[in-house]
TIVEX-669201 format. One record per residue (C-alpha): x, y, z. Coordinates in Angstrom, 3 decimals, decimal comma, always signed. Example, Ala and Ser with C-alpha at 12.3 -4.5 7.8 and 13.67 -1.06 7.14 Angstrom:
% residues 2
- +12,300 -4,500 +7,800
- +13,670 -1,060 +7,140
***
This chain:
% residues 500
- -44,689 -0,404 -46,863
- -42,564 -1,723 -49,873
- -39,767 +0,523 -48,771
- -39,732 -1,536 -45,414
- -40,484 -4,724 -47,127
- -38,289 -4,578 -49,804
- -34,598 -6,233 -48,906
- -31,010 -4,504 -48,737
- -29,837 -3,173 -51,934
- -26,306 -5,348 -53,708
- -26,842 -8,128 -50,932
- -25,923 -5,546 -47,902
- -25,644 -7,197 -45,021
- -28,687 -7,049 -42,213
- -26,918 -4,802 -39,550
- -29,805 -6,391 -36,918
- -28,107 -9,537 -37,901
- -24,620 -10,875 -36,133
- -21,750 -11,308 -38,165
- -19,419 -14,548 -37,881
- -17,094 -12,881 -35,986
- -19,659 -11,796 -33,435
- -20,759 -15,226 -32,824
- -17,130 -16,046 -32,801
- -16,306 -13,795 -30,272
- -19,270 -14,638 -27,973
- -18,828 -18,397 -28,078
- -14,937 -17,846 -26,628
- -16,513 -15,532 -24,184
- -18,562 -17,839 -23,067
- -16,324 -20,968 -23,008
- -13,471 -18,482 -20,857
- -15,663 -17,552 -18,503
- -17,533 -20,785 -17,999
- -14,329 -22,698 -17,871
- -13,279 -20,101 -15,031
- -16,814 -20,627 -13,111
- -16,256 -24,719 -13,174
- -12,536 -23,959 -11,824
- -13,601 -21,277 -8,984
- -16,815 -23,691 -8,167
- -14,539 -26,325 -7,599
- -12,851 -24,850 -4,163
- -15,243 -23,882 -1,675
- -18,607 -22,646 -0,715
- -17,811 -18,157 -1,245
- -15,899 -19,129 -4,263
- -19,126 -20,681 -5,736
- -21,335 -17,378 -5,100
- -18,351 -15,887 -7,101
- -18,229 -18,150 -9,741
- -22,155 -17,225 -10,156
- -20,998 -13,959 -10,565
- -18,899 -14,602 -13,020
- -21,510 -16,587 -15,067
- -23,916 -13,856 -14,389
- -21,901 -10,862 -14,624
- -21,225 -10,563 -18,217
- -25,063 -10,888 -18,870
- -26,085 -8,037 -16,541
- -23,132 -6,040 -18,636
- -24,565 -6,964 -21,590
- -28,170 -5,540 -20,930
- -26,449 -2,380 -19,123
- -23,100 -1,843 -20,227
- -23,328 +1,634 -18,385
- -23,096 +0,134 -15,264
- -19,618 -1,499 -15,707
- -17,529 +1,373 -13,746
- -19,721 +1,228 -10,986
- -19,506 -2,924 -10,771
- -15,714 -1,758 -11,048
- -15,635 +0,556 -8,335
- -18,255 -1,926 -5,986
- -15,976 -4,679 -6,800
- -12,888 -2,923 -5,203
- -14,231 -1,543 -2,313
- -16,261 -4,915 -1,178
- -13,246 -7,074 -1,649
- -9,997 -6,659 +0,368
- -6,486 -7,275 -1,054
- -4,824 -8,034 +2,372
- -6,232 -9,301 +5,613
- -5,135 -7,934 +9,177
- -7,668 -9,806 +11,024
- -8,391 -13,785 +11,155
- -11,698 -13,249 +9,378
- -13,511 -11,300 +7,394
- -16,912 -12,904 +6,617
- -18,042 -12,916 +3,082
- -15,274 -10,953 +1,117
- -12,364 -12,342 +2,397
- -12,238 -15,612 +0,220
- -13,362 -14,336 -3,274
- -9,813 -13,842 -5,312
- -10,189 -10,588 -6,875
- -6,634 -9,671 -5,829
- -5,426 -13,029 -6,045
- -3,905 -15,275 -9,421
- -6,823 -17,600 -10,514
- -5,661 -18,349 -14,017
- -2,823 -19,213 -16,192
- +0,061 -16,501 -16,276
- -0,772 -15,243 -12,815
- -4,237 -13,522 -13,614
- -5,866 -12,295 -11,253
- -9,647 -11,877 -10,711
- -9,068 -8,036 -11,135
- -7,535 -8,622 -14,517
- -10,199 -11,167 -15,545
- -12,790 -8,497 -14,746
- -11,013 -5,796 -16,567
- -10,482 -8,041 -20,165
- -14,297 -8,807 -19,426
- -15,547 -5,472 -19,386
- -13,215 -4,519 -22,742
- -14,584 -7,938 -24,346
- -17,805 -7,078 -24,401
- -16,977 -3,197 -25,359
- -15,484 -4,568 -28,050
- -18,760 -6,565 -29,059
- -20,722 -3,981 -28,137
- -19,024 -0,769 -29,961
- -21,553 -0,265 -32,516
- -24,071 +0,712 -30,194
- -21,209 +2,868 -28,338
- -21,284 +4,879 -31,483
- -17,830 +6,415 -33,235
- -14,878 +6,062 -30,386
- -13,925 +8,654 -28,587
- -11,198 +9,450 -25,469
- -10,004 +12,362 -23,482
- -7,467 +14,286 -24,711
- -6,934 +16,607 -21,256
- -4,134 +17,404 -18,971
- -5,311 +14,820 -16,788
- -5,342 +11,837 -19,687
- -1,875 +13,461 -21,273
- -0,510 +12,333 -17,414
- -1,567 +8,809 -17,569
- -0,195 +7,945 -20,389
- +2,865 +9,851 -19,340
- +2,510 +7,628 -16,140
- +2,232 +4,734 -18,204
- +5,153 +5,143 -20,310
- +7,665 +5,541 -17,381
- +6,102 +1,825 -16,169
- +7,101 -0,038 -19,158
- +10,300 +1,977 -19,019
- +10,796 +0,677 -14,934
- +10,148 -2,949 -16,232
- +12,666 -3,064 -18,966
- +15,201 -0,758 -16,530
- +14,648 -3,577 -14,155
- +14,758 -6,425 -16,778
- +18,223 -5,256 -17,596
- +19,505 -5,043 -14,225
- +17,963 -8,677 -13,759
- +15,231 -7,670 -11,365
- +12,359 -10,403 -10,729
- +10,195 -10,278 -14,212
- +7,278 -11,771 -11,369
- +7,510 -9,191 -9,493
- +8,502 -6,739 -11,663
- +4,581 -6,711 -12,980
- +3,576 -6,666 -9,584
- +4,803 -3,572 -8,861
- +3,966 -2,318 -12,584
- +0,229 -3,849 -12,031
- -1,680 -0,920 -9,828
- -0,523 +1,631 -12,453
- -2,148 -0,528 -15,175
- -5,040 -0,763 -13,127
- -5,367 +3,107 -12,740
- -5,481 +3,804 -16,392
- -7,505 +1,070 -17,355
- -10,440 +1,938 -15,273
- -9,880 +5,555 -16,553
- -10,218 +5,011 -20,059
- -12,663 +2,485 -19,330
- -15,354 +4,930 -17,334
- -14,234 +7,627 -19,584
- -15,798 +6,054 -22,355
- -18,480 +3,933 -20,952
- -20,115 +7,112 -18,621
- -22,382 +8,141 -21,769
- -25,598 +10,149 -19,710
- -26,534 +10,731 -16,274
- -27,641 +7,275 -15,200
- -24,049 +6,041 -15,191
- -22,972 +8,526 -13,109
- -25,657 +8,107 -10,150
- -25,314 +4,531 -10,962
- -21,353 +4,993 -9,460
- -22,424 +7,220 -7,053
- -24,918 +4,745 -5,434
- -22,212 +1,941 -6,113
- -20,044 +3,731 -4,057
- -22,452 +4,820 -0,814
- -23,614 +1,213 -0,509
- -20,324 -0,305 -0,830
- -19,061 +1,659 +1,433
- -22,182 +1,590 +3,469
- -21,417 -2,347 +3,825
- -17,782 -1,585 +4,391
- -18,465 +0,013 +7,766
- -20,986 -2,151 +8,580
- -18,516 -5,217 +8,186
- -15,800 -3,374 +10,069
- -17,999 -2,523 +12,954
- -19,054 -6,445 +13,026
- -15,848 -7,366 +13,025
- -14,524 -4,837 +15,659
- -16,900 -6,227 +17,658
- -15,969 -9,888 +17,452
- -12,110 -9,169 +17,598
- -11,624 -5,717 +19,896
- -10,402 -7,983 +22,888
- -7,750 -9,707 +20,764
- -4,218 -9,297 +22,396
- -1,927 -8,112 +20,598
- -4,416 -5,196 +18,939
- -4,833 -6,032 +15,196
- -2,998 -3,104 +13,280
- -6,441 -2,462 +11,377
- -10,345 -4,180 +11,569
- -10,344 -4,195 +8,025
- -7,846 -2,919 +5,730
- -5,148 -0,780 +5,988
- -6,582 +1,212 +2,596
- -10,011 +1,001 +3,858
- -9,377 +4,492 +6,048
- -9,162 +5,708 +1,630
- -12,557 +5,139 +0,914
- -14,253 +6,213 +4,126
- -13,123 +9,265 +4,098
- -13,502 +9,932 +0,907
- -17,421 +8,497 +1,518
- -17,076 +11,701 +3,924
- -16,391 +13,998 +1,546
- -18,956 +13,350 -0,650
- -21,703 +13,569 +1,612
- -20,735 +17,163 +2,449
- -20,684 +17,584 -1,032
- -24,363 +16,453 -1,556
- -25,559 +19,267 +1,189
- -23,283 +21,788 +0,109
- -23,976 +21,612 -3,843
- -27,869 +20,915 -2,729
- -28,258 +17,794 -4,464
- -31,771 +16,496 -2,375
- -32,794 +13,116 -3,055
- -32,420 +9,837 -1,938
- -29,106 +9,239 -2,731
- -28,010 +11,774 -0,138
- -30,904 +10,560 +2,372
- -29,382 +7,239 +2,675
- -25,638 +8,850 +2,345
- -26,561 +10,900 +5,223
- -27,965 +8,099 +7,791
- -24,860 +6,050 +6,255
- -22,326 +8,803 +7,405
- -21,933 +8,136 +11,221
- -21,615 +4,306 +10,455
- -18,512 +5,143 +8,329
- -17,099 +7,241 +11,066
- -17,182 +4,637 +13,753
- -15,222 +2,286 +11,032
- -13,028 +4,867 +10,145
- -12,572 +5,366 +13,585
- -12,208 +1,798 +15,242
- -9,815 +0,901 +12,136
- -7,035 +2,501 +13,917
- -5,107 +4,257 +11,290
- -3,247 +7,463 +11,882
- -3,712 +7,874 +8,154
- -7,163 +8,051 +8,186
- -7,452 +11,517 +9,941
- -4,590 +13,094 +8,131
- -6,167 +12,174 +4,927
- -9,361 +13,826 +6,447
- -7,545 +16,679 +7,977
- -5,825 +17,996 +4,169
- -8,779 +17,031 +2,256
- -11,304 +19,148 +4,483
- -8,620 +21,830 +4,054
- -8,687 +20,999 +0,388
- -12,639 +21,128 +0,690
- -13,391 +24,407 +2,831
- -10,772 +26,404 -0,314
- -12,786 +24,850 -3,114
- -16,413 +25,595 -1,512
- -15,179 +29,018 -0,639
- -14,371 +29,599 -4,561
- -17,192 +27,844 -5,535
- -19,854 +28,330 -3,678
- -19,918 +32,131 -2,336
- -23,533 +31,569 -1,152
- -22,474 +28,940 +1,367
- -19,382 +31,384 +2,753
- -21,531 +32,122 +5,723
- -22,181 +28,856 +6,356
- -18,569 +27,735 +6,279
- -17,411 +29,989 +8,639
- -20,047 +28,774 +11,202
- -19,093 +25,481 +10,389
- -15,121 +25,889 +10,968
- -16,087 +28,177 +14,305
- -18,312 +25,356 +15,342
- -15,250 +22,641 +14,435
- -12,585 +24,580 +16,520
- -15,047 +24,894 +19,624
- -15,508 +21,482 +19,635
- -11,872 +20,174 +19,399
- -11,343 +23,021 +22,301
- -13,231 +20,398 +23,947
- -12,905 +16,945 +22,683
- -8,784 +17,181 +22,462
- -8,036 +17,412 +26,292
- -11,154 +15,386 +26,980
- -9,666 +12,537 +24,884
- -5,429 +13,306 +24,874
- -5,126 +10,357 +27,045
- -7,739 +8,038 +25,920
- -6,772 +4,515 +25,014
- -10,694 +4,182 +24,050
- -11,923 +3,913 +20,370
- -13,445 +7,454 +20,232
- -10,043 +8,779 +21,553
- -8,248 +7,382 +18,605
- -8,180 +11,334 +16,386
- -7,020 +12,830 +19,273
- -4,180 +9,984 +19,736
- -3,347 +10,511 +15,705
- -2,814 +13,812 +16,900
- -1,008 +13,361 +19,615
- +1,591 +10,797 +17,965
- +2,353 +13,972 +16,296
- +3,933 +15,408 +19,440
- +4,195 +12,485 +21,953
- +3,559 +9,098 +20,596
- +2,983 +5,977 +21,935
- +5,694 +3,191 +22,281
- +4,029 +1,827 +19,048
- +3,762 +4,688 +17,256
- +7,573 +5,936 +18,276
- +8,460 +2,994 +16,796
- +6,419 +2,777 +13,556
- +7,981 +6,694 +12,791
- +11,485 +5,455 +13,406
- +11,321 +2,719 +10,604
- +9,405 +4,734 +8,404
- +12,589 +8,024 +8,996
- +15,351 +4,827 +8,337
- +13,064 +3,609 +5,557
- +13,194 +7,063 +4,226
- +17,061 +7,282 +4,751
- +17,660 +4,315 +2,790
- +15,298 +5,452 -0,121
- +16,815 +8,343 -0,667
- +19,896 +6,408 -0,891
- +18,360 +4,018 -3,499
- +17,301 +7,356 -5,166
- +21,019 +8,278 -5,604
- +21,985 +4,786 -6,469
- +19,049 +4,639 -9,244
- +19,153 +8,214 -11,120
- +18,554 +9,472 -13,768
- +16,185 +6,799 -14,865
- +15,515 +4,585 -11,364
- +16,246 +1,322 -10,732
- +13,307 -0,380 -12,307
- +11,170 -2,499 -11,027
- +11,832 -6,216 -9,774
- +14,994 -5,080 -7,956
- +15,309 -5,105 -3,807
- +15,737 -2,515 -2,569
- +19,318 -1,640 -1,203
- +19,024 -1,507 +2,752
- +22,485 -0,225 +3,369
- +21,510 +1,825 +6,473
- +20,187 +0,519 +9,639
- +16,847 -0,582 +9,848
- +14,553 -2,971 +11,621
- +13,747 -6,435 +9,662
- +10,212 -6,608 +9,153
- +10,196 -8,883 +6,092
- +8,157 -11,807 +8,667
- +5,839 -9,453 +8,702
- +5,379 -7,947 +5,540
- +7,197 -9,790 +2,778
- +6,701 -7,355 +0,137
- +8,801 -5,103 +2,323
- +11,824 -5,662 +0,192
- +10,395 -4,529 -2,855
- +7,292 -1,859 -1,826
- +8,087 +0,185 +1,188
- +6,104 +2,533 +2,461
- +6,830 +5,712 +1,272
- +5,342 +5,589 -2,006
- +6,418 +9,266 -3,241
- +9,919 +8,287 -2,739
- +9,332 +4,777 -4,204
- +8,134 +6,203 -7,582
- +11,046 +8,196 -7,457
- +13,422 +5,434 -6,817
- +11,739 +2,486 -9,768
- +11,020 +5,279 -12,285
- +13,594 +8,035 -11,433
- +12,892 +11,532 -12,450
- +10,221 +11,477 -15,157
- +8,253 +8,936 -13,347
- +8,140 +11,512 -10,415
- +7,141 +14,181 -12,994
- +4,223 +11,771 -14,248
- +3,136 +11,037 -11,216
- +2,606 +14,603 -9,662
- +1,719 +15,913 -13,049
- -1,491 +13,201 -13,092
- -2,050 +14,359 -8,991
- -1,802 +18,046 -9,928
- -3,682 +18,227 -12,944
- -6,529 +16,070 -11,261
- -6,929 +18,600 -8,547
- -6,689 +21,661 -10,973
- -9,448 +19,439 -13,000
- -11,659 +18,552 -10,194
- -11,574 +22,161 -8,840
- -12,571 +23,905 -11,894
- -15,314 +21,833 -12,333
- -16,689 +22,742 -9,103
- -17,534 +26,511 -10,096
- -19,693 +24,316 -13,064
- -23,251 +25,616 -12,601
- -24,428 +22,289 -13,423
- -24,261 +20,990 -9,352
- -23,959 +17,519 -10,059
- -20,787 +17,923 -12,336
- -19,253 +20,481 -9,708
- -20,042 +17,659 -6,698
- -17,919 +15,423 -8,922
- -15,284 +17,418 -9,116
- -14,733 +18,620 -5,467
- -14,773 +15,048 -4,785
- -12,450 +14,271 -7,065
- -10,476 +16,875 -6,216
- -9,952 +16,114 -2,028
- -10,046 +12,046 -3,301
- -6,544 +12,823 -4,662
- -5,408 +15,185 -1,911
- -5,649 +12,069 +0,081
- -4,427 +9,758 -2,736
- -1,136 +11,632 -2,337
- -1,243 +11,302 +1,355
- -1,728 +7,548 +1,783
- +0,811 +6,865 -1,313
- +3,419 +9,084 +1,296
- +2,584 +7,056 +4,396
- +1,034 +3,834 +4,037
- +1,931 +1,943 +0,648
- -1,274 +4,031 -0,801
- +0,113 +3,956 -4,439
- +0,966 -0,158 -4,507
- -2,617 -1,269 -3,541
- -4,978 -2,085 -6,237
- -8,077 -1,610 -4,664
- -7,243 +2,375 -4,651
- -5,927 +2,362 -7,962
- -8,887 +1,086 -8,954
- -11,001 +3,639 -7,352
- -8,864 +6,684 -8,080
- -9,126 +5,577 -11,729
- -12,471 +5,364 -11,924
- -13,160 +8,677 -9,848
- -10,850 +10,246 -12,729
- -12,587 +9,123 -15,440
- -16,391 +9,610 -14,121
- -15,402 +13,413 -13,545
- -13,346 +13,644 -17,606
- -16,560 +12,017 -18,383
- -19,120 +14,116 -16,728
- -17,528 +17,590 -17,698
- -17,843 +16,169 -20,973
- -21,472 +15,328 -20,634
- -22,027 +18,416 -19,066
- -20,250 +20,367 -22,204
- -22,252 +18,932 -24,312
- -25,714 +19,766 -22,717
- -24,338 +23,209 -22,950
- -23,724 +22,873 -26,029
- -20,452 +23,725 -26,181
- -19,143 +20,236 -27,591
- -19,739 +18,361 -30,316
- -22,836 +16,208 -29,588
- -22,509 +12,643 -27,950
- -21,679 +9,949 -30,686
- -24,789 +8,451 -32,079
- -25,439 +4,629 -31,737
- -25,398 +2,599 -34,936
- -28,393 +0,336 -35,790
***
């Protein structure tokens, strides 16, 4: 009793009681982010339910700080970063992807310094700091490296400083929510807590899309896309993941309501109308069937059923639907484009070939180091104007392989195949962990990127944020959970302790 009673020794400091700079840094907090509530509750009705969010936000992540890289991955998936259609209802208006403070800040980055802020406050209880030092982690910084390179490589060959960071932001993104999940995942609950993020998110995704399919399928010309272009990235990765949960056995009701989720997110996927969608589907189920068949020799049998069972059915449903102009036709027209495509799809591969042409061309123009970013790119050859259209055609084509290539010349093409590469080799060997949760992780992780690489070759996959925002997280949940899963092993040092 007088031990308790008795007070600190030399005039220690209470640690249960907060220090000046504590209360410091929680009174700015709050004046930012109220200040940023009263400005977004100024201009319309959705931007008020956001600017609740943002009052309320930083409370819920101060109670539950493990749940801030699921809010991060929720956050990108609900809200879209570009529009094809008149209206989305709901997400369309709240300006995640859009500047909303001084310097050109977007909501995104707002979100980001938010969650840091309060890790910051908070890193006592986080216990002594600790980050990855893997393959995968070695690439990002790599990756990171060769941006701030681009941007002064641009700077000096007086590229746009605007849109210079534009270009450089998406990277930024990708290893911020990296580090960020790989040191806020800290036990189990934060990784079901991104898993369930992610099936309802993408749960309300498709069931948006299909809404809005259904209000605008009899528009004339046909929208290019119902949602989002990078939508077709996180339905199919949705995809993969439920096979994951039967495969690797994990029962419960995460897979229950994954499961009755999964046809919903086909008929989006499907009435999106993007070719890209099914050849992201196409290499990661390739990518899927190899790991399983390493992984899980019990389920060999079963595999080969299933890919018998696949072939007899396209046997049937390709010359049913070669001709369709229908909605359920649309795999077997991705196919087809491959071999006869439409007027519209003719010409979509003829601008992408003369994109290509003139990349490569930049590419020459650009080596060793690139041409940075903020500079147009040089369309010497011929090639049809679509700037009305698109106006960040000048500066982000659509070939993002060759785009890396051409802003960060050949060590930014290193980086970025080393951090694609190394996250497959990651995600694969942790699918042969006997721990099945960990080893769903990382076959998920592991197609994820297989179709990461795909959309960043065909459709401007590497430029938009809401990926980079999920890819990063994806790669940090699985560095985190082989860690947690080490450590229940025993074969790590034990998780960091939190201070009183």
């Amino acid at each position: 009793m007088s031990a308790i009673a008795a007070p600190t020794q030399g005039g220690a400091a209470n640690p249960n009681v907060p220090t000046i700079k504590f209360r410091v840094g929680l009174v700015a907090g709050g004046l930012l982010f109220g200040a940023l509530a009263g400005y977004l509750g100024s201009s319309g009705s959705v931007a008020r339910v956001f600017a609740l969010a943002v009052v309320f936000l930083p409370v819920v992540l101060w109670k539950r700080l493990y749940l801030a890289p699921a809010i991060l991955l929720s956050a990108a998936i609900l809200v879209e970063q570009w529009v094809a259609v008149p209206h989305i209802p709901i997400t369309e208006d709240i300006p995640l992807w859009q500047g909303i403070g001084p310097g050109h800040l977007q909501g995104a980055d707002i979100l980001l310094l938010m969650v840091l802020v309060i890790c910051l406050l908070k890193r006592k209880e986080l216990g002594a700091r600790w980050f990855p030092h893997t393959h995968v982690s070695v690439a990002i910084r790599a990756l990171l490296a060769c941006v701030a390179l681009a941007i002064v490589v641009g700077h000096v060959h007086h590229g746009d400083l605007r849109v210079s960071l534009m270009e450089a932001r998406p990277y930024v993104y990708l290893a911020a929510t990296y580090f960020l999940t790989c040191v806020l995942v800290q036990d189990r609950r934060a990784i079901r807590a991104v898993l369930w993020g992610f099936v309802g998110t993408v749960g309300f995704k498709a069931l948006q899309g299909t809404y809005v399919w259904i209000a605008h399928r009899h528009l004339i010309p046909k929208p290019e896309s119902y949602i989002s272009h990078e939508a077709s990235y996180f339905f199919v990765i949705f995809m993969f993941l439920v096979l994951a949960l039967w495969l690797f056995d994990q029962r419960g009701k995460l897979r229950t309501w994954a499961t009755w989720l999964l046809p919903l997110v086909l008929w989006a996927n499907i009435v999106n109308d993007r070719r890209a969608a099914w050849e992201m589907l196409g290499a990661g189920l390739l990518c899927f069937g190899v790991i399983v068949y390493k992984a899980l020799p019990i389920r060999r049998r079963l595999l080969s059923r299933a890919i018998v069972g696949l072939i007899l059915a396209s046997a049937v449903y390709f010359p049913v639907m070669w001709n369709s102009t229908s909605s359920l036709g649309q795999p077997a027209r991705a196919v087809k484009s491959q071999v006869k495509p439409s007027a519209r799809d003719d010409a979509s591969d003829t601008y992408r070939v003369q994109e290509n042409a003139n990349l490569l061309l930049n590419i020459k123009q650009g080596a060793p180091l690139g041409k940075g970013f903020g500079i147009k790119i040089d369309y010497a050859l011929p090639i049809a104007d679509v700037s009305s259209i698109d106006p960040t055609i000048p500066y982000i084509p659509h070939n993002g392989v060759l785009d890396v290539l051409m802003r960060m010349g050949f060590l930014g093409g290193v980086a970025m195949w080393f951090l694609i590469g190394s996250g497959i080799i990651s995600g694969s060997r942790m699918s042969r962990s006997r721990d099945r949760e960990v080893a769903l992780v990382g076959t998920v992780l592991a197609c994820s990127l297989v179709a990461y690489a795909l959309m960043g070759a065909v459709d401007q996959g590497f430029y938009f944020s809401r990926i980079a925002f999920i890819t990063g997280v994806l790669l940090g949940l699985a560095e985190a959970a082989r860690r947690l899963a080490r450590i229940e092993s025993g074969m790590a040092p034990p998780a960091p302790v939190p201070r009183a």
